[in-house]
Every structure is written in structure tokens, then in C-alpha cells.
Backbone atoms as SQL, in Angstrom:
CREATE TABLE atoms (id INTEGER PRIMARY KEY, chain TEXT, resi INTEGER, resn TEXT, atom TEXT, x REAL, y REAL, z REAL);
INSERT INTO atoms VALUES
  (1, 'A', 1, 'UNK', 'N', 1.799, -15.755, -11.413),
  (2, 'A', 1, 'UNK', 'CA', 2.113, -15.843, -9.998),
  (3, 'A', 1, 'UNK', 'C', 1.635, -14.569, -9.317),
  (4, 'A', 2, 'UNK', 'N', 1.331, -14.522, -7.976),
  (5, 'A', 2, 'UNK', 'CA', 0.670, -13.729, -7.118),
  (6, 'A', 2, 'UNK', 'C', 0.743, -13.653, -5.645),
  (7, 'A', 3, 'UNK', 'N', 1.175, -12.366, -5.355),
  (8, 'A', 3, 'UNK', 'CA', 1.519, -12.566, -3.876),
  (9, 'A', 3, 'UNK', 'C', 0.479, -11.379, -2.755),
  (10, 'A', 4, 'UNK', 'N', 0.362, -11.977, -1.668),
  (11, 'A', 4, 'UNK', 'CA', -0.623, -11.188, -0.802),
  (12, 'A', 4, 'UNK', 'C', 0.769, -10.326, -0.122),
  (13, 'A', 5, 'UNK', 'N', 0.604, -9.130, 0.029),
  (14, 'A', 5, 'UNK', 'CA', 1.691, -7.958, 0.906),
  (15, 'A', 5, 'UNK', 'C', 1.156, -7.583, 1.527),
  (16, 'A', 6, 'UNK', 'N', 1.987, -6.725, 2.963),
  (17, 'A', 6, 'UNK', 'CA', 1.386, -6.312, 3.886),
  (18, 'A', 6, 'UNK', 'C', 2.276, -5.051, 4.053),
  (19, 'A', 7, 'UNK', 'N', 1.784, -3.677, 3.630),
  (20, 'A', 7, 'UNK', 'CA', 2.135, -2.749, 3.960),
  (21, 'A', 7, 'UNK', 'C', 1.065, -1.404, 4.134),
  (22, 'A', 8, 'UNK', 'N', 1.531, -0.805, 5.214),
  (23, 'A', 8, 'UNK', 'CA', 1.054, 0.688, 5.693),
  (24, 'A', 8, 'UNK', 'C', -0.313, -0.318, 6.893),
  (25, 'A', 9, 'UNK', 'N', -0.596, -1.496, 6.947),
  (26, 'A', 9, 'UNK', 'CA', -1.469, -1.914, 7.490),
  (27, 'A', 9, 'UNK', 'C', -2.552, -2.344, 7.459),
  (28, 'A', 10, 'UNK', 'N', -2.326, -2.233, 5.964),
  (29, 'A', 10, 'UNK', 'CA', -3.094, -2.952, 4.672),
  (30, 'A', 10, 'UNK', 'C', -2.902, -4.228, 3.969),
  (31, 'A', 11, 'UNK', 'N', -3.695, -4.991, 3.411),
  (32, 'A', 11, 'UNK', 'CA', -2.832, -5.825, 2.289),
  (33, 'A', 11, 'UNK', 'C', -3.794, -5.854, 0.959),
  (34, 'A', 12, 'UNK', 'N', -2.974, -6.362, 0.468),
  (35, 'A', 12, 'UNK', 'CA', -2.680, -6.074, -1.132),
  (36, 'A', 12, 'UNK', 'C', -2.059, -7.325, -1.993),
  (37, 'A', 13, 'UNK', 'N', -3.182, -7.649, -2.652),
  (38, 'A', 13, 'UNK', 'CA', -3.098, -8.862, -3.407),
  (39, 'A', 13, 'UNK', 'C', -2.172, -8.299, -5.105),
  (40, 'A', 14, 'UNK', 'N', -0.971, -8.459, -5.196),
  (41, 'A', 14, 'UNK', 'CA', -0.266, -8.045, -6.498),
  (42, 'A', 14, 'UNK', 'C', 0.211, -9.629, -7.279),
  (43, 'A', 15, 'UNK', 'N', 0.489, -8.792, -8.475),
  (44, 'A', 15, 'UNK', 'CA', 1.029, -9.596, -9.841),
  (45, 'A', 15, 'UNK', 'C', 2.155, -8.886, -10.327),
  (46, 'A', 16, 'UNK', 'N', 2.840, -8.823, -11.177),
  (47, 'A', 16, 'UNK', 'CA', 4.090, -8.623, -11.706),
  (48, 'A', 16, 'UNK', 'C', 3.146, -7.285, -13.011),
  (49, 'A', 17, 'UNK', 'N', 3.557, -6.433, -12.735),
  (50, 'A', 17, 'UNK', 'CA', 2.994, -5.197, -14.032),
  (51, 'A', 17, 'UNK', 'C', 2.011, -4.552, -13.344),
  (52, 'A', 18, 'UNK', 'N', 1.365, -4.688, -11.982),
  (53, 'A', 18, 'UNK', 'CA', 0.177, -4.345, -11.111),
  (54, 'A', 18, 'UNK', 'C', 1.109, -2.988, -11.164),
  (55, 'A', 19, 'UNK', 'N', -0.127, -1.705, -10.784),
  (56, 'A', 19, 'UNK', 'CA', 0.065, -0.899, -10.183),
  (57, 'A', 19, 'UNK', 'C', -0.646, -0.522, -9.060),
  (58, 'A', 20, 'UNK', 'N', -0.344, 0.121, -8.157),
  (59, 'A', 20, 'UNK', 'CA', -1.253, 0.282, -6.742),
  (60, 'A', 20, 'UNK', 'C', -0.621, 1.569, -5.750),
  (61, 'A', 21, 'UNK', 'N', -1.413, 1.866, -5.496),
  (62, 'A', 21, 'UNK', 'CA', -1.167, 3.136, -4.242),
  (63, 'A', 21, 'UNK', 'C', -1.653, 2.735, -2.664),
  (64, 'A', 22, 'UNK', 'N', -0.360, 3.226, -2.204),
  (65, 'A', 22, 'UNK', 'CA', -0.494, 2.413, -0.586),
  (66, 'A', 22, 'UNK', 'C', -0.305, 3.759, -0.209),
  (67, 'A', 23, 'UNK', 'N', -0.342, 3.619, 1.562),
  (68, 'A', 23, 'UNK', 'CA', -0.125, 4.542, 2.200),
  (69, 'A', 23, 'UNK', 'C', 1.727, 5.070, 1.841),
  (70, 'A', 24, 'UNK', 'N', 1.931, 6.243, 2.036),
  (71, 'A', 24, 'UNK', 'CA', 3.545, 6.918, 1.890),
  (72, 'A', 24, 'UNK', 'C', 4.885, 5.557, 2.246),
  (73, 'A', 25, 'UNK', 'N', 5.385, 5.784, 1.204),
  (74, 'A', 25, 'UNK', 'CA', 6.577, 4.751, 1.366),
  (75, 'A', 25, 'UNK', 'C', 7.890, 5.956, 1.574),
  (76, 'A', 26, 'UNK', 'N', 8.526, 5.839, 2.307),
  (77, 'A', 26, 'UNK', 'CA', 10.524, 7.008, 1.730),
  (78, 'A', 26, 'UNK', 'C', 10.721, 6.496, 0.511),
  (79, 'A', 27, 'UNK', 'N', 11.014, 7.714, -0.272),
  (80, 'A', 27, 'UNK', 'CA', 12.043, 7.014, -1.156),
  (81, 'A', 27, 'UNK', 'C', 11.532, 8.163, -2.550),
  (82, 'A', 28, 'UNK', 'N', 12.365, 8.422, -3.342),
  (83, 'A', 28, 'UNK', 'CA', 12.670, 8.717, -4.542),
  (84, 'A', 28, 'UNK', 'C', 11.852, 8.008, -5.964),
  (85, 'A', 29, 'UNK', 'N', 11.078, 8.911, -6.285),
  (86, 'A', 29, 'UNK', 'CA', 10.570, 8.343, -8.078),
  (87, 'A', 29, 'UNK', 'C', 11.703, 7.481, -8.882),
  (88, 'A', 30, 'UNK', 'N', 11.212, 6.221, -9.093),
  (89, 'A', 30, 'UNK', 'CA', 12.540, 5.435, -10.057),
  (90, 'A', 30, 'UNK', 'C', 13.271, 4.739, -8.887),
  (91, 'A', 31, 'UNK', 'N', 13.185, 4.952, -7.679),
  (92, 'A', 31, 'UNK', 'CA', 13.829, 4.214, -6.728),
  (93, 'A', 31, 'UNK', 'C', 13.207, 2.529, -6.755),
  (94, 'A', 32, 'UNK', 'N', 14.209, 1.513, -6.357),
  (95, 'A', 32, 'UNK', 'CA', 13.505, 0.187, -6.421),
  (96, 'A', 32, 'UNK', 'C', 13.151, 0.029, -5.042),
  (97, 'A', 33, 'UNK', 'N', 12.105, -0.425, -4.324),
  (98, 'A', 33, 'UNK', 'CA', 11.747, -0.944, -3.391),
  (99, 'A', 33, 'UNK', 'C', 11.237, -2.387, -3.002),
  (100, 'A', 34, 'UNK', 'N', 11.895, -3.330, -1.260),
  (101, 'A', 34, 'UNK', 'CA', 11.948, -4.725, -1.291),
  (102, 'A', 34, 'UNK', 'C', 10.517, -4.506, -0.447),
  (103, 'A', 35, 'UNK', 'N', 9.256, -5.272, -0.834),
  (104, 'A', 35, 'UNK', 'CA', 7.937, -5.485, -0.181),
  (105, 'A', 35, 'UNK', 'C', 8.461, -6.916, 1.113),
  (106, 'A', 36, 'UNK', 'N', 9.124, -7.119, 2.033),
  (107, 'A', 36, 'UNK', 'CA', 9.398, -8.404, 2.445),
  (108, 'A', 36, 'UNK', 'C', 8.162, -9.137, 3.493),
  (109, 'A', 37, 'UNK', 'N', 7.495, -8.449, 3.654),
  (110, 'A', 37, 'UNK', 'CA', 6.116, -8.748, 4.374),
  (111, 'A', 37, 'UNK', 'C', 5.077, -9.703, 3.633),
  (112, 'A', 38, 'UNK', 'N', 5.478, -10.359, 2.886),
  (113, 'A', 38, 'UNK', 'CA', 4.625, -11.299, 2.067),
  (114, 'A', 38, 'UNK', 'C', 3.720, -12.581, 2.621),
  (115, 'A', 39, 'UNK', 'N', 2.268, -12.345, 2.519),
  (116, 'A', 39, 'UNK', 'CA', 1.718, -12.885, 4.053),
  (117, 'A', 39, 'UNK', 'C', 1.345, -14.719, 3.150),
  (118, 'A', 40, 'UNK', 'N', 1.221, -14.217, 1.933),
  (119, 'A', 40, 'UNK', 'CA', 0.783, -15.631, 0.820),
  (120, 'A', 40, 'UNK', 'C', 1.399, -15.292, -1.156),
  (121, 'A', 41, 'UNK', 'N', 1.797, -16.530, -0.977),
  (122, 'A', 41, 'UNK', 'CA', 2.260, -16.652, -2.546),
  (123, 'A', 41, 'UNK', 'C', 1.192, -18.005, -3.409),
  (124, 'A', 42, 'UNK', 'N', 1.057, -17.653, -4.785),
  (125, 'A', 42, 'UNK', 'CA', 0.206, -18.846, -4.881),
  (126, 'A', 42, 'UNK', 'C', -0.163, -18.221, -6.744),
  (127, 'A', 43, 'UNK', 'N', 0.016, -18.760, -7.557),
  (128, 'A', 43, 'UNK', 'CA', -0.422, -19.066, -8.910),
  (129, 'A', 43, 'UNK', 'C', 0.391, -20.275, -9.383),
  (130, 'A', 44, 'UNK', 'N', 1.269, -20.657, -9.041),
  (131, 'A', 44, 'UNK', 'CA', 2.084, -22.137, -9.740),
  (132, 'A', 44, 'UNK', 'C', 1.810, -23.512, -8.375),
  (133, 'A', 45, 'UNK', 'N', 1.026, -24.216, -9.289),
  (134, 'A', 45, 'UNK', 'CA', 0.510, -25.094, -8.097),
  (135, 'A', 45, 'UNK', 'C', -0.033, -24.731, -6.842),
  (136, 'A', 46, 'UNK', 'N', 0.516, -25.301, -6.089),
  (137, 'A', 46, 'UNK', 'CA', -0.399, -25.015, -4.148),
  (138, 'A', 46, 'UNK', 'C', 0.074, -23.744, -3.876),
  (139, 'A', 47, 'UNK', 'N', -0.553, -23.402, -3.030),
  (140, 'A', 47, 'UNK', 'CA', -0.409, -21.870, -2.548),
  (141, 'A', 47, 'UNK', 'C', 0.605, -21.735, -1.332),
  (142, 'A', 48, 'UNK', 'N', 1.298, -20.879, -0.934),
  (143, 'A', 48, 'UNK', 'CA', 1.919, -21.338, -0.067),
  (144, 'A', 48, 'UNK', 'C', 1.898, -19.767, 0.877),
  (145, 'A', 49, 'UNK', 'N', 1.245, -20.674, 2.416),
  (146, 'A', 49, 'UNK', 'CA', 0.742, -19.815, 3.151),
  (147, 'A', 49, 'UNK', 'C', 1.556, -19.413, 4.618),
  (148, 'A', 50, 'UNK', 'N', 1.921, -18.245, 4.892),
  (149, 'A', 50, 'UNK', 'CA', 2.986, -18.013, 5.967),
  (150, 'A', 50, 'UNK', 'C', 2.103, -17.915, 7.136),
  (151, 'A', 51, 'UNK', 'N', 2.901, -17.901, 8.236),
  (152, 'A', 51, 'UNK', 'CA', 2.662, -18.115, 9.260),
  (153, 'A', 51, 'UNK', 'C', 3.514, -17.188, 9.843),
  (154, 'A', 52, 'UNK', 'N', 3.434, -15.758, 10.317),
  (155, 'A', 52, 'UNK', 'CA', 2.736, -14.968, 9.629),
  (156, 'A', 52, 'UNK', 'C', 2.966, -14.445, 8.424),
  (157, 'A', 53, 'UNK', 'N', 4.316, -14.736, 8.041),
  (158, 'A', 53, 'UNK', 'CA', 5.073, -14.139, 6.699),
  (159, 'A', 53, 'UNK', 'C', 5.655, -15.451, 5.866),
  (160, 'A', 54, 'UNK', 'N', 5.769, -15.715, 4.575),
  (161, 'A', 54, 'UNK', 'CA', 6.487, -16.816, 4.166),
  (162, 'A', 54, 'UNK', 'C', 7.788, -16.231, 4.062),
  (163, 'A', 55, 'UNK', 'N', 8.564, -17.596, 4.984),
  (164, 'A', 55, 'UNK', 'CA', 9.930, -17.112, 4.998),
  (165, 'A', 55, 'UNK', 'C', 10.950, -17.472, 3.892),
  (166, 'A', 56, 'UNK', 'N', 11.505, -16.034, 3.217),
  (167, 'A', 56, 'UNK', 'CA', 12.285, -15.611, 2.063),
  (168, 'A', 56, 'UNK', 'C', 11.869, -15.125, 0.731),
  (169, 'A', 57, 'UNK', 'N', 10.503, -15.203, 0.547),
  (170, 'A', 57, 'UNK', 'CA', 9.520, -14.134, -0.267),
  (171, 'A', 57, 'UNK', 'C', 9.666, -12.899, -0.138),
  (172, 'A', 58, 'UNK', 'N', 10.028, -12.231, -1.680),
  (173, 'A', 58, 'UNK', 'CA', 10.478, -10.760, -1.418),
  (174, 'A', 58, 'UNK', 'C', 9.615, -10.527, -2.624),
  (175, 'A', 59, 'UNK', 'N', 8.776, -9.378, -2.728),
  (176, 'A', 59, 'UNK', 'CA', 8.340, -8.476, -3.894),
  (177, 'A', 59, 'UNK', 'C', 9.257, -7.391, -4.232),
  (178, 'A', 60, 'UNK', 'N', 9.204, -7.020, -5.012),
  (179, 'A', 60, 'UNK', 'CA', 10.307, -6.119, -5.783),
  (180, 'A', 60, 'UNK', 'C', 9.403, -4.906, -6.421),
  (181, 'A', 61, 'UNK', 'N', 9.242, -3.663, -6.415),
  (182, 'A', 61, 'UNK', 'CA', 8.441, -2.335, -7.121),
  (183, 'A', 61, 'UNK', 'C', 9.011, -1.582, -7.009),
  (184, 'A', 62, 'UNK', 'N', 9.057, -0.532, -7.862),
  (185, 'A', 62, 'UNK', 'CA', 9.391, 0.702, -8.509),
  (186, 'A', 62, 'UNK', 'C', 8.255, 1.499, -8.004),
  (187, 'A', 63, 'UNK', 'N', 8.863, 2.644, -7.256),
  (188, 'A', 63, 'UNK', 'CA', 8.207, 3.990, -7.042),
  (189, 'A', 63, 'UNK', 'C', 8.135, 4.898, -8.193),
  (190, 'A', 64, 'UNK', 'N', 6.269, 4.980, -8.504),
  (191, 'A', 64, 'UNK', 'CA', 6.089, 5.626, -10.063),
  (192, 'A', 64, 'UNK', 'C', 5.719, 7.204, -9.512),
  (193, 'A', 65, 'UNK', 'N', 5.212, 7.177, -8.606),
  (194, 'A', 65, 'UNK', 'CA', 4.458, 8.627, -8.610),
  (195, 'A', 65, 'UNK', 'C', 4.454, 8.536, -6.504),
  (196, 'A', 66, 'UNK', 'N', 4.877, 10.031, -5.957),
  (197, 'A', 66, 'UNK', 'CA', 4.603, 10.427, -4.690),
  (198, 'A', 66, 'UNK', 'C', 3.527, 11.298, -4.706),
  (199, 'A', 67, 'UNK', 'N', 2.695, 11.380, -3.940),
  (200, 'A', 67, 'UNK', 'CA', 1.463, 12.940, -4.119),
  (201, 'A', 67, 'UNK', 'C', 0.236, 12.622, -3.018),
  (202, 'A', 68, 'UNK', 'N', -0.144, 12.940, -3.456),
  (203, 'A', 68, 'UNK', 'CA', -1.782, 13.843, -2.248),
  (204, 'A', 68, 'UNK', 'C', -2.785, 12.923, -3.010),
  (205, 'A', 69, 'UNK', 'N', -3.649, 12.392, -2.114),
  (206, 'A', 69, 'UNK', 'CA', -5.111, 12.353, -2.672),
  (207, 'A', 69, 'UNK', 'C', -6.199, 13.217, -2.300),
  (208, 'A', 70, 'UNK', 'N', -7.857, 13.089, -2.482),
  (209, 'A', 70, 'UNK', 'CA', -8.222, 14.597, -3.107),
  (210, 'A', 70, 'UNK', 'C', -8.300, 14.789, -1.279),
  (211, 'A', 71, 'UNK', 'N', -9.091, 15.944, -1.272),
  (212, 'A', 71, 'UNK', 'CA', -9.128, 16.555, -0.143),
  (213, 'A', 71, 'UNK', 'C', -10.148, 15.991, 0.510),
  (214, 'A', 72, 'UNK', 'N', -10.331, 15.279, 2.240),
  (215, 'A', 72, 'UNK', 'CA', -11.565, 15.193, 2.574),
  (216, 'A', 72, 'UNK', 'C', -11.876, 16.256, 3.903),
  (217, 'A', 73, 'UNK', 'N', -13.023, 16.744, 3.638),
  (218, 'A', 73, 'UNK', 'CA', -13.745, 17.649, 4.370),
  (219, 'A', 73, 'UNK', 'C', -14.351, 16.789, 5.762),
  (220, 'A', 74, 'UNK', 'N', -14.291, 17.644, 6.555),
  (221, 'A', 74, 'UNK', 'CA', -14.885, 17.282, 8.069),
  (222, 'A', 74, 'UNK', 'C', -15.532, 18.113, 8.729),
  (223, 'A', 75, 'UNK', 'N', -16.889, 18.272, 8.972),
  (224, 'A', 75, 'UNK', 'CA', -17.451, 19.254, 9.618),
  (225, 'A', 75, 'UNK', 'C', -17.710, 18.832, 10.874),
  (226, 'A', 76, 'UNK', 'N', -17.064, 19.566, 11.846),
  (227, 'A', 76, 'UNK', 'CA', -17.596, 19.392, 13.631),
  (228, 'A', 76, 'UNK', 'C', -18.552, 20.437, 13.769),
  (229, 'A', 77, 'UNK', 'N', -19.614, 19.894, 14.975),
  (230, 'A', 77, 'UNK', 'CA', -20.816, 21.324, 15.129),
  (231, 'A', 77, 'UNK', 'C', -21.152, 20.833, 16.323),
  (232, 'A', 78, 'UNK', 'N', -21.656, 21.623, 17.502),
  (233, 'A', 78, 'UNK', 'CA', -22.498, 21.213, 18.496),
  (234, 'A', 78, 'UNK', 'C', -23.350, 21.996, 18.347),
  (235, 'A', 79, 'UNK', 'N', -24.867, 21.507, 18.710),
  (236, 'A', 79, 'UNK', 'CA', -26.201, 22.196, 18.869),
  (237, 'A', 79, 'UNK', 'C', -26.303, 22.765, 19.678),
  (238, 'A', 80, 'UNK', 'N', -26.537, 24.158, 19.138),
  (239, 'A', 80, 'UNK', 'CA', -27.247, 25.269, 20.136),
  (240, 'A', 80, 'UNK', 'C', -26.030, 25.697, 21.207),
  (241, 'A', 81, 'UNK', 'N', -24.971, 25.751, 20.407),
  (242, 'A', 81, 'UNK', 'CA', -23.786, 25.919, 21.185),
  (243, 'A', 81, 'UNK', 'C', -22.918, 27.257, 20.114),
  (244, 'A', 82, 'UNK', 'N', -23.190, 27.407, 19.288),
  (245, 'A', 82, 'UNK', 'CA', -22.757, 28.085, 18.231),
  (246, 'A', 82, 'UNK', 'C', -20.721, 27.590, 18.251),
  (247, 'A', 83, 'UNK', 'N', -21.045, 26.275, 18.017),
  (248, 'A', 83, 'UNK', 'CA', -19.300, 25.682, 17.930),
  (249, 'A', 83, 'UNK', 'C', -19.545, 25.392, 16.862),
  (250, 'A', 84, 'UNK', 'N', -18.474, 25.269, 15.388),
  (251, 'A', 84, 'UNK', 'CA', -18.486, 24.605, 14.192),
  (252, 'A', 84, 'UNK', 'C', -17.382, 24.881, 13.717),
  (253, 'A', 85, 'UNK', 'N', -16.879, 23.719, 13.404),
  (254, 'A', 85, 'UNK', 'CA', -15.111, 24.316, 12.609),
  (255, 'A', 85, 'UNK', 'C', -15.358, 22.926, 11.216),
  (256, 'A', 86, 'UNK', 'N', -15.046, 23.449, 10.469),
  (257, 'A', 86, 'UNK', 'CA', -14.065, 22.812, 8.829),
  (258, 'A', 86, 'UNK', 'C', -13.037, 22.601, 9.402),
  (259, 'A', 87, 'UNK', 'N', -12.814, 21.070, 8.792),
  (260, 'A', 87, 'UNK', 'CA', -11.310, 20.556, 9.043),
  (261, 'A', 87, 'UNK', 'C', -11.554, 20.052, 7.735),
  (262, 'A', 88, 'UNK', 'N', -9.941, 19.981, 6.818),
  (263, 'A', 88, 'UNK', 'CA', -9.734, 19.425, 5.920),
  (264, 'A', 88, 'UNK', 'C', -8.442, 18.344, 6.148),
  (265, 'A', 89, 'UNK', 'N', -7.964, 17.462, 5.141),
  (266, 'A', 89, 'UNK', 'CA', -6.945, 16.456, 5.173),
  (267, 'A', 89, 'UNK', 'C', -7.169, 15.761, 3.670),
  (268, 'A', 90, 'UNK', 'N', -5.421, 15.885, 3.444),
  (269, 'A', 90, 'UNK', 'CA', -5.217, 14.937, 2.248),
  (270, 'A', 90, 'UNK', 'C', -4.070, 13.944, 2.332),
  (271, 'A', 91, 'UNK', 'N', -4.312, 12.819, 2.595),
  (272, 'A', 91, 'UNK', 'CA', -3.668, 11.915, 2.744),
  (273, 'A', 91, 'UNK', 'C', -2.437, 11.683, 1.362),
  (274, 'A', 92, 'UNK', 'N', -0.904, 11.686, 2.264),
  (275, 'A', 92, 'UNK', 'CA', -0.224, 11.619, 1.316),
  (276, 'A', 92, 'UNK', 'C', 0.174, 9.324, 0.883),
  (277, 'A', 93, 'UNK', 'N', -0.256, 9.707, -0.680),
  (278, 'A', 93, 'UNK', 'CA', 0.187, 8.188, -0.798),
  (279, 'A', 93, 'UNK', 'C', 1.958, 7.864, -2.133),
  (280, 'A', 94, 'UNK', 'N', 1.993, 6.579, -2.355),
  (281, 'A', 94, 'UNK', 'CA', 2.902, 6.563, -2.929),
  (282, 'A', 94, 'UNK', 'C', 2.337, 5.620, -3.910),
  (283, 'A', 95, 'UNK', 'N', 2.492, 5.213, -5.658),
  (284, 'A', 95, 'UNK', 'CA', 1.913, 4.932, -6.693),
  (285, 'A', 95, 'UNK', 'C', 3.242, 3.807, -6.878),
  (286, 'A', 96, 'UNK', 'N', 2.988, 2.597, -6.668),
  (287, 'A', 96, 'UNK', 'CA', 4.283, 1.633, -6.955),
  (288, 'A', 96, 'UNK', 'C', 3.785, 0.985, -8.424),
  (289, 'A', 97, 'UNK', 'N', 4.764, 0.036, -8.748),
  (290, 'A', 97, 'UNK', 'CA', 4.527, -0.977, -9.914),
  (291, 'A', 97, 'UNK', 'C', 5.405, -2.193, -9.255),
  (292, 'A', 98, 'UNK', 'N', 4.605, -3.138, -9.388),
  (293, 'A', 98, 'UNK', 'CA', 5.375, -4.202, -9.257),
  (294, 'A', 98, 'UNK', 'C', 6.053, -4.570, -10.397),
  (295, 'A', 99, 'UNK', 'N', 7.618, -5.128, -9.984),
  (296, 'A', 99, 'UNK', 'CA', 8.577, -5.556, -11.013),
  (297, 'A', 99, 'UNK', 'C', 8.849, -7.352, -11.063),
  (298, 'A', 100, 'UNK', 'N', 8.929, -7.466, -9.747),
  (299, 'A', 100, 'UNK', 'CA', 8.726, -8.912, -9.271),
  (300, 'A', 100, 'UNK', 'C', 8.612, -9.631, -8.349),
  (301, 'A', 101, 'UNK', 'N', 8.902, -10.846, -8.500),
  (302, 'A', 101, 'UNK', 'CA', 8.195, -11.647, -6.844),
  (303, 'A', 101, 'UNK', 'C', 8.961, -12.602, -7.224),
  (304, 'A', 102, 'UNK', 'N', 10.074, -12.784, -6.144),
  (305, 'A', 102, 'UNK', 'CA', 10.595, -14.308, -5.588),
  (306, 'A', 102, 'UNK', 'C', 10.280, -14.940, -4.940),
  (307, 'A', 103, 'UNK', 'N', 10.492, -16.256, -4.254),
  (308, 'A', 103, 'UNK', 'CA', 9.730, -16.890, -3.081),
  (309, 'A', 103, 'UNK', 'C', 10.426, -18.370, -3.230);
């Protein structure tokens, strides 16, 4: 079984044992978290497709890991202006596991 989620503004096609990194969730390592944004469910027979969410589909994951991904660099410059600045940014994400999926 397999469900489409919709979080940080993304989606994300999971299974039960998946792991995946989304944008920052709250919450504590080992904490359980409810995904209720579930936009499609579908491996046992017909698929079953929400409009916009199927109503009473909940995913279930465990927060494995909080942290940084790598660093991305940004160079601004104007010509013949002597302007140029380095900007850096590391987007903080959160490392879930799915535990399960009702529906």
C-alpha cells in the first residue's frame, strides 16, 4: 500500500519503511508524527483519489534525524559597478520514516 502526502508544499509518494526528508517539521527525534494531508491512497485494488484530501487517511512517521543540508552559495555582482556580495544558506530539513498508513 501507498500513499501520495502533502507536506512543506511538496508531495511525496510513501510506503510503510520509506524514509524521506521534507522541509522542517516541530518536534523531537523519536517523536511520532500524523501526515493528515493525504492527497491519494492506492496499492490494494482501485486507487482512491481525494478531492483535495481523502477524507480520514492518516500516515503515521517517526522523526529519525533534524539537521542542515549542505551549504548553497550565491554570488550577486553588477558590472562595472564594483558591487559583489557571497550569500550563503542551508536549508534546515527533518529525516522521517514512515510507520503507517490508514485510510
Amino acid at each position: 500500500m501507498y500513499a501520495v502526502v502533502r507536506t512543506g508544499g511538496k508531495q511525496h509518494r510513501v510506503s510503510k519503511g520509506d524514509r524521506l526528508k521534507v522541509d522542517k517539521v516541530a518536534g523531537d527525534v523519536g517523536a511520532e508524527i500524523k501526515l493528515d494531508d493525504v492527497l491519494l491512497l492506492g496499492g490494494d485494488g482501485e486507487a482512491k483519489i481525494g478531492k483535495p484530501t481523502v477524507g480520514g487517511a492518516v500516515v503515521t512517521a517517526k522523526i529519525v534525524d533534524q539537521g542542515q543540508g549542505p551549504k548553497v552559495r550565491s554570488y550577486k555582482r553588477r558590472k562595472r559597478k564594483g558591487y559583489h556580495r557571497m550569500v550563503g544558506h542551508r536549508q534546515e530539513f527533518t529525516e522521517l520514516e514512515i510507520t503507517g498508513i490508514q485510510g
